[in-house]
N, CA, C and O atoms as a GROMACS GRO file, in nm:
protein
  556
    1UNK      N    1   5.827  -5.079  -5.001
    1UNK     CA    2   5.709  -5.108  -5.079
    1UNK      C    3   5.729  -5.236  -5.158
    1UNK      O    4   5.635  -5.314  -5.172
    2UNK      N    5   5.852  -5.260  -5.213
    2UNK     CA    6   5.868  -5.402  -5.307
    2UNK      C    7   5.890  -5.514  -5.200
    2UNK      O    8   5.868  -5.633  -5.218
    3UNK      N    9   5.931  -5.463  -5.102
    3UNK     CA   10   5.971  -5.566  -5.009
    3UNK      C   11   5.819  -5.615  -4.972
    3UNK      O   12   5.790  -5.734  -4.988
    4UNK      N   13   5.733  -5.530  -4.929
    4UNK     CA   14   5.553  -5.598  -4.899
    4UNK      C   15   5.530  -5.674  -4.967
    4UNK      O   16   5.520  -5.791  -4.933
    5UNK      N   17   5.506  -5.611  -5.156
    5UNK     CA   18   5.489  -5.655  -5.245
    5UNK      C   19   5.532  -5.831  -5.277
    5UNK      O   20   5.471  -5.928  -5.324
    6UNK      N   21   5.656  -5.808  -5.229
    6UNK     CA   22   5.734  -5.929  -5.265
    6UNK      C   23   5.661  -6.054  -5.121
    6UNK      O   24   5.599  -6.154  -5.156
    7UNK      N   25   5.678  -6.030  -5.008
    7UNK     CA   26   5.609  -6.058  -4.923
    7UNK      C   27   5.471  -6.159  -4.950
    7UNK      O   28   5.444  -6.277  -4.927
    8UNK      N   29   5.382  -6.015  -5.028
    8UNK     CA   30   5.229  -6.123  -5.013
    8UNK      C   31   5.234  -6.185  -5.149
    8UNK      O   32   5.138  -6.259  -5.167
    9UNK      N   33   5.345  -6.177  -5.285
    9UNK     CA   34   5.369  -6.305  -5.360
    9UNK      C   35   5.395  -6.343  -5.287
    9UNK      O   36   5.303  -6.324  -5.208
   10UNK      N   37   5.500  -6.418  -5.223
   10UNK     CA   38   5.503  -6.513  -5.170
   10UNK      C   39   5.417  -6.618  -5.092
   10UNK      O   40   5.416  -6.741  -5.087
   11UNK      N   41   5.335  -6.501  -5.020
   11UNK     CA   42   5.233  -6.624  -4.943
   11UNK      C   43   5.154  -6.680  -5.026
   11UNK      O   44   5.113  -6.796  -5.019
   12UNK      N   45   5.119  -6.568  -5.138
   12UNK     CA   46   5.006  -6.641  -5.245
   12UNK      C   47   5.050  -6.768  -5.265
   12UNK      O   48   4.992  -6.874  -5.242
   13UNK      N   49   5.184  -6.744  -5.321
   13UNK     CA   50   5.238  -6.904  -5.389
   13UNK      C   51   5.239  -6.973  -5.326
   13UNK      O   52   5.233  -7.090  -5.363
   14UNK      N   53   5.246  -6.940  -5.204
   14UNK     CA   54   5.280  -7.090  -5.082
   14UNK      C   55   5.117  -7.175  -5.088
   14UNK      O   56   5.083  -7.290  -5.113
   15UNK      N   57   5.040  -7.042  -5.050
   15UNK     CA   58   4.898  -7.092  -5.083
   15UNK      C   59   4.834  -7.162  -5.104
   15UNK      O   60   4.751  -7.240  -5.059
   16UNK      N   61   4.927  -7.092  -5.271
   16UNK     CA   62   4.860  -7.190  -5.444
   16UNK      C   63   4.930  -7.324  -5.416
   16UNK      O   64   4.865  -7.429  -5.405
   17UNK      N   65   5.079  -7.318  -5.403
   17UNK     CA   66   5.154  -7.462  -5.424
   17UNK      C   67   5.106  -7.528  -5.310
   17UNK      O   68   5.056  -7.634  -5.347
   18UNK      N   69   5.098  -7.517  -5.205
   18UNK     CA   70   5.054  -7.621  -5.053
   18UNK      C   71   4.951  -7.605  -4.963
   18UNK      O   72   4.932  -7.656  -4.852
   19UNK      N   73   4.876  -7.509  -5.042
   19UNK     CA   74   4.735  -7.508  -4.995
   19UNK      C   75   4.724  -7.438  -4.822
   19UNK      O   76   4.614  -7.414  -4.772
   20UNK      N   77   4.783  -7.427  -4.790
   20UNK     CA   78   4.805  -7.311  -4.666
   20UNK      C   79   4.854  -7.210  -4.650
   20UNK      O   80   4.953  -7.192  -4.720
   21UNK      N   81   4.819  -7.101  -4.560
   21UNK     CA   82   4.872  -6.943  -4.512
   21UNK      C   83   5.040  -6.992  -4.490
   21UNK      O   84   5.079  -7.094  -4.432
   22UNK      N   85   5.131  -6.878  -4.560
   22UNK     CA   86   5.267  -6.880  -4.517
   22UNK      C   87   5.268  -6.839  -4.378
   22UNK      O   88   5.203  -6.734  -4.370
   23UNK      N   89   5.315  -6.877  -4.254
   23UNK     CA   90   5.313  -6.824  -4.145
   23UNK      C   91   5.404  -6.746  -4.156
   23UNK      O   92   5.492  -6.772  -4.238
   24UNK      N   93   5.414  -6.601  -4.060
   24UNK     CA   94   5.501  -6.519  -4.066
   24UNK      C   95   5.611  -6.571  -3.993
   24UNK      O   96   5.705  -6.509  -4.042
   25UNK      N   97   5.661  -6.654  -3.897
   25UNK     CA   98   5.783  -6.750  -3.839
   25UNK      C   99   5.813  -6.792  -3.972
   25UNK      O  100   5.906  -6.715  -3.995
   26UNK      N  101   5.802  -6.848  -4.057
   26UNK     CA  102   5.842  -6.968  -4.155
   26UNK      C  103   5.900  -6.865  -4.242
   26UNK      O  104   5.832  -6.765  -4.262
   27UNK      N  105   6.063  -6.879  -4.320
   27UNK     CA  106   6.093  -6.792  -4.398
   27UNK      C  107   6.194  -6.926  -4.492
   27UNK      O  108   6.249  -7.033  -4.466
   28UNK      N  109   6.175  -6.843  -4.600
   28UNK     CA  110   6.200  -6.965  -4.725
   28UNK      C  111   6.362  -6.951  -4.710
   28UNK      O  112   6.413  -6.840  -4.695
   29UNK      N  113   6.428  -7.053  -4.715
   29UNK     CA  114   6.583  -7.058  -4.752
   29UNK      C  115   6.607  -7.014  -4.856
   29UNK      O  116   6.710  -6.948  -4.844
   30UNK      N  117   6.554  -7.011  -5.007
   30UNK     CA  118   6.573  -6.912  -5.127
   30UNK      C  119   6.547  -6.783  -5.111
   30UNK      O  120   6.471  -6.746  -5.201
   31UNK      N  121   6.573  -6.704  -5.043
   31UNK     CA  122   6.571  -6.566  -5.042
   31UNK      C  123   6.649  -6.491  -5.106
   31UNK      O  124   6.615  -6.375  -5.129
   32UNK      N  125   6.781  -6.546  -5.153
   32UNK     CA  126   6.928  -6.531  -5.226
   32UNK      C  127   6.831  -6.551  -5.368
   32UNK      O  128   6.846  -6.452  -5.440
   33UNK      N  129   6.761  -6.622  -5.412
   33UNK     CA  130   6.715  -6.657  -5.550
   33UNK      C  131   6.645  -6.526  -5.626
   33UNK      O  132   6.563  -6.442  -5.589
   34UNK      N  133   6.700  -6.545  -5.721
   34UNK     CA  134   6.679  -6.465  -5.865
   34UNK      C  135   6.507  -6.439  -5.871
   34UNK      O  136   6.436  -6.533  -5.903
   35UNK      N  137   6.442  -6.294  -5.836
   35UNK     CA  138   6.319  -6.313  -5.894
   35UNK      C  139   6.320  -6.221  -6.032
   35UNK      O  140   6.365  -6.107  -6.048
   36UNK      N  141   6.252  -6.311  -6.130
   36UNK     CA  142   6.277  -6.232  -6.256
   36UNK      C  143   6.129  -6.222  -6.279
   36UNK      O  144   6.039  -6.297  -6.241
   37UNK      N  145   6.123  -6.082  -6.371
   37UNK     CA  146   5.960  -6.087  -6.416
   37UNK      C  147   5.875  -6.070  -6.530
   37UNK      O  148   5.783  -6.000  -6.573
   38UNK      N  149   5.989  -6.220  -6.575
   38UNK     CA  150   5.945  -6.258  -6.709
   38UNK      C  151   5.802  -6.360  -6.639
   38UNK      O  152   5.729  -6.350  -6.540
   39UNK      N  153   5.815  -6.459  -6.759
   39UNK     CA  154   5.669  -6.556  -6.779
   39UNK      C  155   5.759  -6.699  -6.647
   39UNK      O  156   5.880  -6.712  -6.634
   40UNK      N  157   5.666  -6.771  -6.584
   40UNK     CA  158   5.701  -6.854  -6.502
   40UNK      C  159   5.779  -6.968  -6.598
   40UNK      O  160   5.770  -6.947  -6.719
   41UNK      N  161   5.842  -7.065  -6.563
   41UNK     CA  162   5.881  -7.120  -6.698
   41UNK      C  163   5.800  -7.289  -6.650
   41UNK      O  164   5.739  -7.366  -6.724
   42UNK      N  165   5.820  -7.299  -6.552
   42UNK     CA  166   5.794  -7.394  -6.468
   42UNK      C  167   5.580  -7.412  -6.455
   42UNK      O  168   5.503  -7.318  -6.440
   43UNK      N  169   5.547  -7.542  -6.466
   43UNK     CA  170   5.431  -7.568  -6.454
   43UNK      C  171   5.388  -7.549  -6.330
   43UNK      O  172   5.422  -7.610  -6.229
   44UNK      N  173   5.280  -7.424  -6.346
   44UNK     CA  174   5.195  -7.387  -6.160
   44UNK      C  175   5.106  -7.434  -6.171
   44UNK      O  176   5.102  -7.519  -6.260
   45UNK      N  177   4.978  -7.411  -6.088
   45UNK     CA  178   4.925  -7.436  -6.040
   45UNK      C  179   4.750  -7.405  -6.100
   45UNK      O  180   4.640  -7.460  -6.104
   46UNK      N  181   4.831  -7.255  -6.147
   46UNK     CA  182   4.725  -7.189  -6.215
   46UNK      C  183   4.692  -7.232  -6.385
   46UNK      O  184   4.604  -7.192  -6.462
   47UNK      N  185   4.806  -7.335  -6.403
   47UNK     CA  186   4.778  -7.366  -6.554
   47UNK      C  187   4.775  -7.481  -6.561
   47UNK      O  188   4.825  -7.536  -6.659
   48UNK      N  189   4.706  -7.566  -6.439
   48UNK     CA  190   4.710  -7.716  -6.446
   48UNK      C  191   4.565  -7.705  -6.519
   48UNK      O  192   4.509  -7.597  -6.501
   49UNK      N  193   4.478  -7.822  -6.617
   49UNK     CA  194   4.332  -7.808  -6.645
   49UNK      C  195   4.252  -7.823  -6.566
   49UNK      O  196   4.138  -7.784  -6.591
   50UNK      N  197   4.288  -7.901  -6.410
   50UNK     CA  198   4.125  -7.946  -6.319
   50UNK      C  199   4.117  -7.721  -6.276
   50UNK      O  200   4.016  -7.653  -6.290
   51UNK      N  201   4.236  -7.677  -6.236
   51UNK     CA  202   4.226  -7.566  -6.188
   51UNK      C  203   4.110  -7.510  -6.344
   51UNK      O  204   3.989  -7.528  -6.334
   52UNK      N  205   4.151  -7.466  -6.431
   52UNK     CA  206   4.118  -7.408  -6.547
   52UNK      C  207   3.932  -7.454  -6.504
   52UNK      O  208   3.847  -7.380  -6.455
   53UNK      N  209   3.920  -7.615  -6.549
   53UNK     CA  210   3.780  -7.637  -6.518
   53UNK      C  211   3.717  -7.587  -6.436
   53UNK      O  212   3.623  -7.515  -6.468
   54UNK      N  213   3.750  -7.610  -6.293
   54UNK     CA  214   3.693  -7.607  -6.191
   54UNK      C  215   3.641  -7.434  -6.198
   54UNK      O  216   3.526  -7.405  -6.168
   55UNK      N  217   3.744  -7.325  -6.243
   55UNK     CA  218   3.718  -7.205  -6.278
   55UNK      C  219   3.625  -7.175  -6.391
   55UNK      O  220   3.572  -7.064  -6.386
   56UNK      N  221   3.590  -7.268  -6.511
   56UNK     CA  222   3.505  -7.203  -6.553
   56UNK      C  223   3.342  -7.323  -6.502
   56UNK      O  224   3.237  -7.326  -6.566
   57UNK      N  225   3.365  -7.381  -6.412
   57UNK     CA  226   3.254  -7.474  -6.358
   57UNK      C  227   3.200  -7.345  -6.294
   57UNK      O  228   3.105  -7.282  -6.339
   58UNK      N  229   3.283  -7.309  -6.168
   58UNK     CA  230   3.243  -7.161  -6.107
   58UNK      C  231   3.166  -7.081  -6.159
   58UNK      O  232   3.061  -7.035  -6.113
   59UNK      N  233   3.228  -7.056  -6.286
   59UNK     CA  234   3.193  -6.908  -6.362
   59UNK      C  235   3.036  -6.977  -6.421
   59UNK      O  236   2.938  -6.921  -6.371
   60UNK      N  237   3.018  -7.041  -6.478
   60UNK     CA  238   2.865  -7.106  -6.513
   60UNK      C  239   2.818  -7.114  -6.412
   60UNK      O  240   2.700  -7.089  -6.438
   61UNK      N  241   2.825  -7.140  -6.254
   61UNK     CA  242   2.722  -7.159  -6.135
   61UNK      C  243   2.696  -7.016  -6.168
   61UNK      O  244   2.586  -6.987  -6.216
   62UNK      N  245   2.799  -6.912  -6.145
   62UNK     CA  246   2.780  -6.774  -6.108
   62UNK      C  247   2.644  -6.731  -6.242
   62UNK      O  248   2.543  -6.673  -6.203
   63UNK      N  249   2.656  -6.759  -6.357
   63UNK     CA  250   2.599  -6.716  -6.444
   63UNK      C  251   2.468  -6.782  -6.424
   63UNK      O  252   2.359  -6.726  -6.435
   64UNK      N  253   2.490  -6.907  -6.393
   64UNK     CA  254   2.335  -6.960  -6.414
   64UNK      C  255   2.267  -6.889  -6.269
   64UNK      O  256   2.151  -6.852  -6.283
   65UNK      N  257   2.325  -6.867  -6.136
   65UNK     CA  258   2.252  -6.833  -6.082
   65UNK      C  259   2.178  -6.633  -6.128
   65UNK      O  260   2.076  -6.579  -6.086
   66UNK      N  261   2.265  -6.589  -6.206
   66UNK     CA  262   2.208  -6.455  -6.251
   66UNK      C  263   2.141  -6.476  -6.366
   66UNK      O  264   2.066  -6.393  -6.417
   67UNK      N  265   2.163  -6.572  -6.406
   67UNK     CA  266   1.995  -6.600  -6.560
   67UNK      C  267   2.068  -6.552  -6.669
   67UNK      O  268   2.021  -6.467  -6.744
   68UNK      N  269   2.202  -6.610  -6.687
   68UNK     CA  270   2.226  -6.568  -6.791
   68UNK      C  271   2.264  -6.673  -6.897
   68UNK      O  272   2.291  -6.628  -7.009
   69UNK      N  273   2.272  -6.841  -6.876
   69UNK     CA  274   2.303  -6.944  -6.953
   69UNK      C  275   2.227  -6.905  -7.087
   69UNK      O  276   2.293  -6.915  -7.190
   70UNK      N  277   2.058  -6.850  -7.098
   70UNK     CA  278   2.034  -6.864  -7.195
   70UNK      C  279   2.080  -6.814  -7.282
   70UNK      O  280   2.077  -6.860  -7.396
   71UNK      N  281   2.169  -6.641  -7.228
   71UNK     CA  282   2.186  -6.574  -7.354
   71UNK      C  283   2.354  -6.640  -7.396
   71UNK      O  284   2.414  -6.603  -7.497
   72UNK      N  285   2.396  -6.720  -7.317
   72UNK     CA  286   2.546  -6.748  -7.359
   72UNK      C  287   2.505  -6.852  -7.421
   72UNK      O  288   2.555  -6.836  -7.533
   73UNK      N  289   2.448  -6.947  -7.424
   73UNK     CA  290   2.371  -7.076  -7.544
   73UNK      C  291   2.353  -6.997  -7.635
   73UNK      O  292   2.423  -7.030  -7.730
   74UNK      N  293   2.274  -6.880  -7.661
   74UNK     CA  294   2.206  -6.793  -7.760
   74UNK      C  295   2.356  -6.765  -7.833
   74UNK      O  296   2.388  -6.810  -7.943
   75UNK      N  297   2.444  -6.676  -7.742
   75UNK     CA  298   2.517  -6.670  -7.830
   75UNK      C  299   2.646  -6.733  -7.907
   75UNK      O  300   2.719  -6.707  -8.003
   76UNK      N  301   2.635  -6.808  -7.832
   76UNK     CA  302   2.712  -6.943  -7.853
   76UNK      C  303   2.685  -7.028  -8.012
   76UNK      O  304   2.777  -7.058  -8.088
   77UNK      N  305   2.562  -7.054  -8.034
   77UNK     CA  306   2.500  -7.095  -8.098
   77UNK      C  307   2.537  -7.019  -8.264
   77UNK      O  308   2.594  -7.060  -8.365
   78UNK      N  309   2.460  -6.868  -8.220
   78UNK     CA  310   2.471  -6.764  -8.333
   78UNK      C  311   2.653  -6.805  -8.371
   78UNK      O  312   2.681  -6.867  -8.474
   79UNK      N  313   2.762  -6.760  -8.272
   79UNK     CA  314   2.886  -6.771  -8.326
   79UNK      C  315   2.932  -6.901  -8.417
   79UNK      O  316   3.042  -6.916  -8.470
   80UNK      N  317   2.853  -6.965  -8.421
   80UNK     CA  318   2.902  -7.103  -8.465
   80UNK      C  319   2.779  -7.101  -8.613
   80UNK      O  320   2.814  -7.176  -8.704
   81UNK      N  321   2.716  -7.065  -8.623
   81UNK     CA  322   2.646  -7.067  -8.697
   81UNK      C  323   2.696  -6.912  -8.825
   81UNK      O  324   2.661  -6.914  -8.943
   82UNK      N  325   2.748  -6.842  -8.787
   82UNK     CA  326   2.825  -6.763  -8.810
   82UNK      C  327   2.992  -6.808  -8.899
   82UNK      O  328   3.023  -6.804  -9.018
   83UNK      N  329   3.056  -6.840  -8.795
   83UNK     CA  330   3.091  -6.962  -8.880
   83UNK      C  331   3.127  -7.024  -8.946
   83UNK      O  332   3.228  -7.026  -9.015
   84UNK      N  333   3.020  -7.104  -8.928
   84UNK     CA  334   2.993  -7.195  -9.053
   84UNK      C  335   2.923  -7.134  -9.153
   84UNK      O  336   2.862  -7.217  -9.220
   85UNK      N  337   2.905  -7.004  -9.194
   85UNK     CA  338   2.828  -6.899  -9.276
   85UNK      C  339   2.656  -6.924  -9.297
   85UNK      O  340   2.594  -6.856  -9.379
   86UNK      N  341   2.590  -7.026  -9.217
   86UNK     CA  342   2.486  -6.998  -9.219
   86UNK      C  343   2.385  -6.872  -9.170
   86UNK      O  344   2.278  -6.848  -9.225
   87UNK      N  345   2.428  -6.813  -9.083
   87UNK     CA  346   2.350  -6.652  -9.051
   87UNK      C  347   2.409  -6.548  -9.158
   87UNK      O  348   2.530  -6.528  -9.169
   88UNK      N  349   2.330  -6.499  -9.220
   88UNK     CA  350   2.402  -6.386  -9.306
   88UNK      C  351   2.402  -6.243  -9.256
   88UNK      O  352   2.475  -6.150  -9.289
   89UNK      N  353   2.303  -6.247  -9.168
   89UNK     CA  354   2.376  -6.075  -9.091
   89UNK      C  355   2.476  -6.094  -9.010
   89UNK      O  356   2.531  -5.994  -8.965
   90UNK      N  357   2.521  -6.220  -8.973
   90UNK     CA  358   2.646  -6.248  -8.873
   90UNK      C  359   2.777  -6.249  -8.906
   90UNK      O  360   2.875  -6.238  -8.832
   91UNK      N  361   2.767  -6.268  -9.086
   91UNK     CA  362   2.887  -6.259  -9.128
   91UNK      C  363   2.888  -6.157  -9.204
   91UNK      O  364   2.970  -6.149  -9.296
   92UNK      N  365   2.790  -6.054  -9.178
   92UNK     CA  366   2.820  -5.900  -9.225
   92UNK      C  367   2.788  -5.902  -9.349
   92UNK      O  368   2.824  -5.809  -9.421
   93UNK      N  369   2.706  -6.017  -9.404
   93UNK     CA  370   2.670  -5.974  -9.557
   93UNK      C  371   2.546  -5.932  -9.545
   93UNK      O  372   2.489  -5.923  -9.436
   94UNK      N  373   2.488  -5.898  -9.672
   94UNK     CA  374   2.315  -5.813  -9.636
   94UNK      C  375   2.227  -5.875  -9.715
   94UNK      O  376   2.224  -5.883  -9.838
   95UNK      N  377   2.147  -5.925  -9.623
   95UNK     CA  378   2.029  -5.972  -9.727
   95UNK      C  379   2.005  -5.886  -9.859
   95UNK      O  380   2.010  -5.763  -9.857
   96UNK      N  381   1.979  -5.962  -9.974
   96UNK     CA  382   1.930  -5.826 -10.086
   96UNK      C  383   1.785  -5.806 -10.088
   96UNK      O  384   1.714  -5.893 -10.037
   97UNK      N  385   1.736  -5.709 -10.136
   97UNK     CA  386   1.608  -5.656 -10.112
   97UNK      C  387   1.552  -5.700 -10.209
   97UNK      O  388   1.621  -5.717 -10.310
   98UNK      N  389   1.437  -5.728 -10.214
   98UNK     CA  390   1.314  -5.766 -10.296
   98UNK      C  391   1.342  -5.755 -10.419
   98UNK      O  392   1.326  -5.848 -10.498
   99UNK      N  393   1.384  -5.648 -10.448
   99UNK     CA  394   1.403  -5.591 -10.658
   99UNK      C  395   1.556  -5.644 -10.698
   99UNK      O  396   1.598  -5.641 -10.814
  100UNK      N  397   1.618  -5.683 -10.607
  100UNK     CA  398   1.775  -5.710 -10.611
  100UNK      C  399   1.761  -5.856 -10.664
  100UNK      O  400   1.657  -5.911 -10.629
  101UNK      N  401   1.843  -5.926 -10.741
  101UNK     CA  402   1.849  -6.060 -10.805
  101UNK      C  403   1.913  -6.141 -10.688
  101UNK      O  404   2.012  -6.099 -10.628
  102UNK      N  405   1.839  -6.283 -10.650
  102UNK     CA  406   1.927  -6.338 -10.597
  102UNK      C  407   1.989  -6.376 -10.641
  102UNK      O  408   1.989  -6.361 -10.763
  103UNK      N  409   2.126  -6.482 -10.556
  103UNK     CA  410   2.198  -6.574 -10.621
  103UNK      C  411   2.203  -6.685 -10.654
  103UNK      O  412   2.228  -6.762 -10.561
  104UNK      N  413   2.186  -6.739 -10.773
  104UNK     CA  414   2.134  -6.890 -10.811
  104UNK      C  415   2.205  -6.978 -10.702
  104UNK      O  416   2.291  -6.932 -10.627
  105UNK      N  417   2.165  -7.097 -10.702
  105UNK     CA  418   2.201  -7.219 -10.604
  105UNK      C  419   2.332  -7.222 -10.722
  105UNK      O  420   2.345  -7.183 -10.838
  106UNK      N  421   2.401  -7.278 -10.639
  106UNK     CA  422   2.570  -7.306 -10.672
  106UNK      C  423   2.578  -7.467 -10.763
  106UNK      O  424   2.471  -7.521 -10.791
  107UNK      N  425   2.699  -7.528 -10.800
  107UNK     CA  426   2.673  -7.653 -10.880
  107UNK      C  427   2.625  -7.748 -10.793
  107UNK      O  428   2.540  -7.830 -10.829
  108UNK      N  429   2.670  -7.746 -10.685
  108UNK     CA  430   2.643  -7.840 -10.544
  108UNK      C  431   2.459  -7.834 -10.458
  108UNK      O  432   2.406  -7.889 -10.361
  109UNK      N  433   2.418  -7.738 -10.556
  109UNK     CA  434   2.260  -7.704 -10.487
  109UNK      C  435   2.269  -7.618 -10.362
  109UNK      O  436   2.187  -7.613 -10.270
  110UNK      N  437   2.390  -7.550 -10.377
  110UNK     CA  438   2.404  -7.462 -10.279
  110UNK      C  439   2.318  -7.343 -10.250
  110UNK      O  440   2.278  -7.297 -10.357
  111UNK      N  441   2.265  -7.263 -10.132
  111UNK     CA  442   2.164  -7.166 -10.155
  111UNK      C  443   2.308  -7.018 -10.124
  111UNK      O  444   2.430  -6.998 -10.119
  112UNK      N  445   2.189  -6.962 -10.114
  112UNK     CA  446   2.272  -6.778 -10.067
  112UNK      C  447   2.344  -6.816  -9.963
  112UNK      O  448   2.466  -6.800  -9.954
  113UNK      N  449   2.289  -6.857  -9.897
  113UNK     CA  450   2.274  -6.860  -9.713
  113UNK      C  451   2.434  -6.958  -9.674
  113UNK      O  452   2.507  -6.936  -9.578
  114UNK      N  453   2.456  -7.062  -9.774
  114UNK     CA  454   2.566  -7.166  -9.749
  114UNK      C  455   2.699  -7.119  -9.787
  114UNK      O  456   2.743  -7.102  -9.901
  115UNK      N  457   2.750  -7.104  -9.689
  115UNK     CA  458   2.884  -7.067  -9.796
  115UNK      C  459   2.990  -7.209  -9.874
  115UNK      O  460   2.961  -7.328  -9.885
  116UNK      N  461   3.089  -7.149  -9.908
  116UNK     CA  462   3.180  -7.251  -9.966
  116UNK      C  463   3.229  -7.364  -9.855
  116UNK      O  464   3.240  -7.485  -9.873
  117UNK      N  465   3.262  -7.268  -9.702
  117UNK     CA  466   3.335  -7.358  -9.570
  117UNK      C  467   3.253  -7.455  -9.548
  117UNK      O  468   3.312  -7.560  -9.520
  118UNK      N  469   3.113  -7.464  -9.549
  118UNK     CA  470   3.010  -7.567  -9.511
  118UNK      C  471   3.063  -7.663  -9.635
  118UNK      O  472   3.115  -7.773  -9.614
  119UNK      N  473   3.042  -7.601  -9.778
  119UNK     CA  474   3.050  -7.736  -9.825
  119UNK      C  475   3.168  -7.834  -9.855
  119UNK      O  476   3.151  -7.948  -9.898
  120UNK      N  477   3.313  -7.768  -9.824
  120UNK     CA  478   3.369  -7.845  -9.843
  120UNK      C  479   3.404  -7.895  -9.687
  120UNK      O  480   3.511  -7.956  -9.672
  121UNK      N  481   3.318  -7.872  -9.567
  121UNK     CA  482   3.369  -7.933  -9.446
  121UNK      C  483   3.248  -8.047  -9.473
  121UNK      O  484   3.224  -8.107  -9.368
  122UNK      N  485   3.176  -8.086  -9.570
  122UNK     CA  486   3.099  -8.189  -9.588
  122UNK      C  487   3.118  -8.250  -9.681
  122UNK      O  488   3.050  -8.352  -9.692
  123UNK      N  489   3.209  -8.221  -9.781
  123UNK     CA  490   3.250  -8.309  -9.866
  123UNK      C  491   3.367  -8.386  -9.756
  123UNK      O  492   3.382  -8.508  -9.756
  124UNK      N  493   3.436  -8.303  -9.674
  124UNK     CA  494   3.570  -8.367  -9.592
  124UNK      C  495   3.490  -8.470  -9.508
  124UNK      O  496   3.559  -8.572  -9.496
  125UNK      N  497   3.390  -8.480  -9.457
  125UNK     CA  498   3.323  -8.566  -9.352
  125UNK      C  499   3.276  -8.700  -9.519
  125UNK      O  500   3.297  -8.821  -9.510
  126UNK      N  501   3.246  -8.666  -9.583
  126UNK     CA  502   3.185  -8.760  -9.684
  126UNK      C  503   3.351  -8.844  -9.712
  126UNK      O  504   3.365  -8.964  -9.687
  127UNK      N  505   3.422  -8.790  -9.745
  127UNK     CA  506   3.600  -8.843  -9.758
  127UNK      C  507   3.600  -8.935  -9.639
  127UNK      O  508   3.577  -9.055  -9.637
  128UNK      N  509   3.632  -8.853  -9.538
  128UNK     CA  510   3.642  -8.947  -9.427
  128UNK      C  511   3.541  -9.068  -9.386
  128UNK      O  512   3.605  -9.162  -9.338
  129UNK      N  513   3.435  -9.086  -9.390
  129UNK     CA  514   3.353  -9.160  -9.408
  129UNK      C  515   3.385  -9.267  -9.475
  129UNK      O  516   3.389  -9.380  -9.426
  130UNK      N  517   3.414  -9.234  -9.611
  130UNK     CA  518   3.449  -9.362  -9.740
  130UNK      C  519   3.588  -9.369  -9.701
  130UNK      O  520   3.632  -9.467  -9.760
  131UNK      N  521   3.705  -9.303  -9.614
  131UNK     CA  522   3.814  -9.379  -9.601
  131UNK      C  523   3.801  -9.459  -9.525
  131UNK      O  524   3.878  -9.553  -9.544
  132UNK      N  525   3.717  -9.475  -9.414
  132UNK     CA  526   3.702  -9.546  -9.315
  132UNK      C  527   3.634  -9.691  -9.346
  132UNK      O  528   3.688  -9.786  -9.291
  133UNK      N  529   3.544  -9.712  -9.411
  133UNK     CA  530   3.459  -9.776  -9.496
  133UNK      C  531   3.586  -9.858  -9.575
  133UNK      O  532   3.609  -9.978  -9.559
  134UNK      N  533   3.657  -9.776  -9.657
  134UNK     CA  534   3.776  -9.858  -9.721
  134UNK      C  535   3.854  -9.963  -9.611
  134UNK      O  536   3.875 -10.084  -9.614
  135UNK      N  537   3.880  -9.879  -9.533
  135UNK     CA  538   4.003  -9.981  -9.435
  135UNK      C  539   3.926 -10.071  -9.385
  135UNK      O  540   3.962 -10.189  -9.385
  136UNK      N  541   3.836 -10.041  -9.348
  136UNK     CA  542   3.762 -10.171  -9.297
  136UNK      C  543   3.760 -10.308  -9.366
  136UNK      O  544   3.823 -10.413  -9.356
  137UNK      N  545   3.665 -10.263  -9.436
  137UNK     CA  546   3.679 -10.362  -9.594
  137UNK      C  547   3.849 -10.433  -9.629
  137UNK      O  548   3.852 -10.543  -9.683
  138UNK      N  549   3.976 -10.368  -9.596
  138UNK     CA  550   4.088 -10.407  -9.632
  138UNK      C  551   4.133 -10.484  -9.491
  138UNK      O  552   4.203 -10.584  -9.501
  139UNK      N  553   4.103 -10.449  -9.395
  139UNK     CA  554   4.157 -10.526  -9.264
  139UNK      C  555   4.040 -10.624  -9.178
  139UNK      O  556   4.074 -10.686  -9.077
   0.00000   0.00000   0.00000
């Protein structure tokens, strides 16, 4: 049974690495070699990026042909908006109800809805901005 096993790894890999069926005549001179079954250590085939792309290029044909791009935009969208704490049922807080006090805007004119991560990932873009602006000006 390990011997099969061991078998159709092998052709896979031959496969993956040289792109053709192992013929059953053809037998590898490493047969003496160590198979261990830890993690590969060595760069395959399966973890190069065109492979990675090309697999999730696939996986979007497959989806768009079943109609599903919109809801992965949809939710794509929500997660990021999430977030960045703009949806508030997304980040599990609860709107308050009508008789409930809101929360004043923050020193920054912040509303309910904004959290703290938005504003200081826009004070960091405003930084970066004026460092850039500086060097210029110096070089």
């Amino acid at each position: 049974m390990l011997e099969y096993a061991l078998k159709q790894e092998r052709a896979k890999y031959h496969k993956l690495k040289f792109g053709t069926d192992l013929n059953q005549g053809e037998k590898k001179a490493d047969v003496s070699e160590q198979v261990s079954n830890g993690p590969v250590e060595s760069v395959t085939l399966e973890n190069s990026p065109l492979v990675w792309k090309e697999g999730r290029q696939l996986l979007r044909q497959y989806l768009e042909e079943v109609g599903y791009t919109d809801t992965i935009l949809d939710m794509r969208s929500k997660r990021v908006r999430s977030l960045l704490g703009r949806s508030l049922e997304l980040n599990g807080a609860v709107e308050p109800s009508e008789g409930a006090p809101r929360a004043p805007p923050g020193p920054a004119g912040l509303s309910g809805g904004e959290s703290l991560l938005v504003k200081q990932i826009e004070e960091q873009i405003k930084r970066n901005a004026a460092g850039k602006d500086g060097k210029e000006r110096l070089g």
